[in-house]
C-alpha positions as CSV (number, residue, x, y, z in Angstrom):
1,X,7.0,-13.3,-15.3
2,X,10.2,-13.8,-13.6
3,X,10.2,-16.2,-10.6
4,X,10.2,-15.0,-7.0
5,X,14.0,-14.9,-5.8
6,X,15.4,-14.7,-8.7
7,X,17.6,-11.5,-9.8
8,X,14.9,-11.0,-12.7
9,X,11.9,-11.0,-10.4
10,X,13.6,-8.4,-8.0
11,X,15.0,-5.9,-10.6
12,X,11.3,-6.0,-12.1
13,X,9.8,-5.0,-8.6
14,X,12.6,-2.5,-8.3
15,X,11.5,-0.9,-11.6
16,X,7.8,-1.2,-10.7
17,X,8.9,0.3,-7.3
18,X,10.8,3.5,-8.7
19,X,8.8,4.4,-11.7
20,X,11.4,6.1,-13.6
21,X,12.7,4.1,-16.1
22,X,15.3,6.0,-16.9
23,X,16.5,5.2,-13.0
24,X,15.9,1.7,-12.6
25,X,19.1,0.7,-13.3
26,X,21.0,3.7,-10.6
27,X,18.4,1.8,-8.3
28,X,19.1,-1.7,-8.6
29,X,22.6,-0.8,-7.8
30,X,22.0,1.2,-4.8
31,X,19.6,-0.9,-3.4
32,X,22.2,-4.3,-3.8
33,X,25.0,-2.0,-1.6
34,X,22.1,-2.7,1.2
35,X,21.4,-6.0,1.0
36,X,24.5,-8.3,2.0
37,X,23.4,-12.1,1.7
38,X,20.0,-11.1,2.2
39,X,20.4,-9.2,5.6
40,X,20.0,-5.5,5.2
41,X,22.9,-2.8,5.6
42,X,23.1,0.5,5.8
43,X,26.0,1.5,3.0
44,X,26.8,4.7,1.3
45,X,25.8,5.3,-1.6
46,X,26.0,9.2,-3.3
47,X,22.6,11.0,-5.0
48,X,23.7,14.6,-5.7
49,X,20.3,15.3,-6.3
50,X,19.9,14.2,-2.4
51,X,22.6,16.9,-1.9
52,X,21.5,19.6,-3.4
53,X,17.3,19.3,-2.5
54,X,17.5,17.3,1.0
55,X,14.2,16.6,2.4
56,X,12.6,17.2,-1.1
57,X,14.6,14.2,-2.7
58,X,13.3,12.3,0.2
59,X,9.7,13.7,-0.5
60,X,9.8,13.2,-4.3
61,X,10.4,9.5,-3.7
62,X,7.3,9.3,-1.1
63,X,9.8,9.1,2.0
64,X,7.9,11.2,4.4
65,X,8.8,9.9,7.7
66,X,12.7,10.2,7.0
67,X,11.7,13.6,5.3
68,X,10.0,15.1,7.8
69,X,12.9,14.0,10.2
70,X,15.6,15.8,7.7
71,X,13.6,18.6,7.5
72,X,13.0,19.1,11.0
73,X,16.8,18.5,11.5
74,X,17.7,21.1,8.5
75,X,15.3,23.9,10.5
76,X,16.4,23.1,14.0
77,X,20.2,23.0,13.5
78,X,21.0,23.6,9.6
79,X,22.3,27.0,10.6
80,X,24.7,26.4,12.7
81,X,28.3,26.8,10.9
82,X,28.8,23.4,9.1
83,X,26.2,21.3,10.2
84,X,24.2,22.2,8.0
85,X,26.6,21.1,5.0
86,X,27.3,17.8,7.2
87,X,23.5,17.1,7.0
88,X,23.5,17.8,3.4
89,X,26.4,15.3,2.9
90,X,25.2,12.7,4.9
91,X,21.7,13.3,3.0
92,X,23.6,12.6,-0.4
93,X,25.2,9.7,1.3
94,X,22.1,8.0,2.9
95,X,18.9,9.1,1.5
96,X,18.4,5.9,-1.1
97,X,18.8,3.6,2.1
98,X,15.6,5.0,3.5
99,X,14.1,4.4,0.0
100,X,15.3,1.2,0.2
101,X,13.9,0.4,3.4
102,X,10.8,1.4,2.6
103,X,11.0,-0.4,-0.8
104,X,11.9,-3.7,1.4
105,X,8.5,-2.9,3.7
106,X,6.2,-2.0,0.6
107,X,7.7,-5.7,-1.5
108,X,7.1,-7.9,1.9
109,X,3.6,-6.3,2.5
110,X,2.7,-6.8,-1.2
111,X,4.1,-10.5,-0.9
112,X,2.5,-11.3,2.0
113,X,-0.9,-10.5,1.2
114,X,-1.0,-10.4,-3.2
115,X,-0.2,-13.8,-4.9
116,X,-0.2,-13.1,-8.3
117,X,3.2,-11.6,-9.7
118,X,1.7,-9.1,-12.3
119,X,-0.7,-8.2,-9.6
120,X,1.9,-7.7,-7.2
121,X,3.9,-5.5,-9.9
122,X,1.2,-3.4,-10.3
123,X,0.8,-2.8,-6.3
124,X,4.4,-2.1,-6.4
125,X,3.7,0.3,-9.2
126,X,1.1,2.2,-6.8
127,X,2.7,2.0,-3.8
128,X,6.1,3.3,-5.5
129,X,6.8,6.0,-7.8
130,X,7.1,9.5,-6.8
131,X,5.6,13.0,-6.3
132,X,5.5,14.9,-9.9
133,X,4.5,18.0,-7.7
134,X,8.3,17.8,-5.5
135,X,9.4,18.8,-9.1
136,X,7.8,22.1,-9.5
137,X,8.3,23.0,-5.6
138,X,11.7,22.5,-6.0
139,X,12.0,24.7,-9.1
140,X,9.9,27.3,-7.1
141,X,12.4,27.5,-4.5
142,X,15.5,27.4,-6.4
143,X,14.1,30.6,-8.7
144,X,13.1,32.2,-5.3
145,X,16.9,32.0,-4.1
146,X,18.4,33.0,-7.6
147,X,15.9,36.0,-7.7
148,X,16.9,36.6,-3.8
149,X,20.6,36.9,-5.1
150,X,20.3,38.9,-8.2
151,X,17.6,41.3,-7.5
152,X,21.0,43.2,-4.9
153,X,23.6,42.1,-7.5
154,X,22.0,44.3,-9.9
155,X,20.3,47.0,-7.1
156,X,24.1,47.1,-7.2
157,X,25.1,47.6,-10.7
């Protein structure tokens, strides 16, 4: 096991953390924008999958207090002409930092209180990951717009 501190040790909590393999390494980038000499910073840092699903990006990676808040924020004044694209933008721009911060919260907690490393791996591991089920909502909701769309297009034709 890598050494706490060191650039092995936190990109193996990072993967822990995420849980997707496949986005570890989309992760470990994001997440060192936000962390400047060890002081945290809010930074840009693009997910079009943030973009295009908004609070549900935030829910599939078990952000529910800055999901809630976008959602709220989507309902309450998405419809007025170009906000709601500006809050999908700034979604796509900012969402990982609120994974990140709660990334930073989950790794000090585990730290503080868990003194193995493969134990605190495997905290990370629980704590992290994501909600399988966002998947399927999403899917649900994007077939219920398409059918939305095509069921006149073709009332039409």
């Amino acid at each position: 096991m890598p050494e706490e501190g060191s650039k092995e040790y936190t990109n193996a909590m990072i993967e822990a953390f995420i849980d997707t393999p496949e986005k570890t390494l989309w992760y470990q980038m994001s997440f060192s924008k936000f962390n400047v000499n060890g002081v945290d910073n809010m930074a840009w840092n693009w997910s079009w999958w943030a973009f295009f699903s908004g609070f549900l990006f935030l829910l599939y990676r078990k952000a529910y207090i800055p999901a809630f808040i976008l959602l709220f924020l989507s309902l309450s004044v998405g419809m007025i002409p170009f906000v709601g694209l500006l809050l999908m933008i700034l979604s796509g721009g900012y969402s990982s930092y609120f994974i990140y911060k709660i990334y930073k919260t989950k790794l000090h907690e585990t730290q503080n209180i868990v003194k193995d490393e493969q134990t605190q791996l495997d905290t990370m591991r629980q704590l992290g990951g994501f909600n399988q089920w966002v998947i399927w909502v999403y899917a649900a909701l994007v077939s219920i717009v398409f059918l939305l769309i095509l069921i006149p297009l073709l009332a039409i034709l």
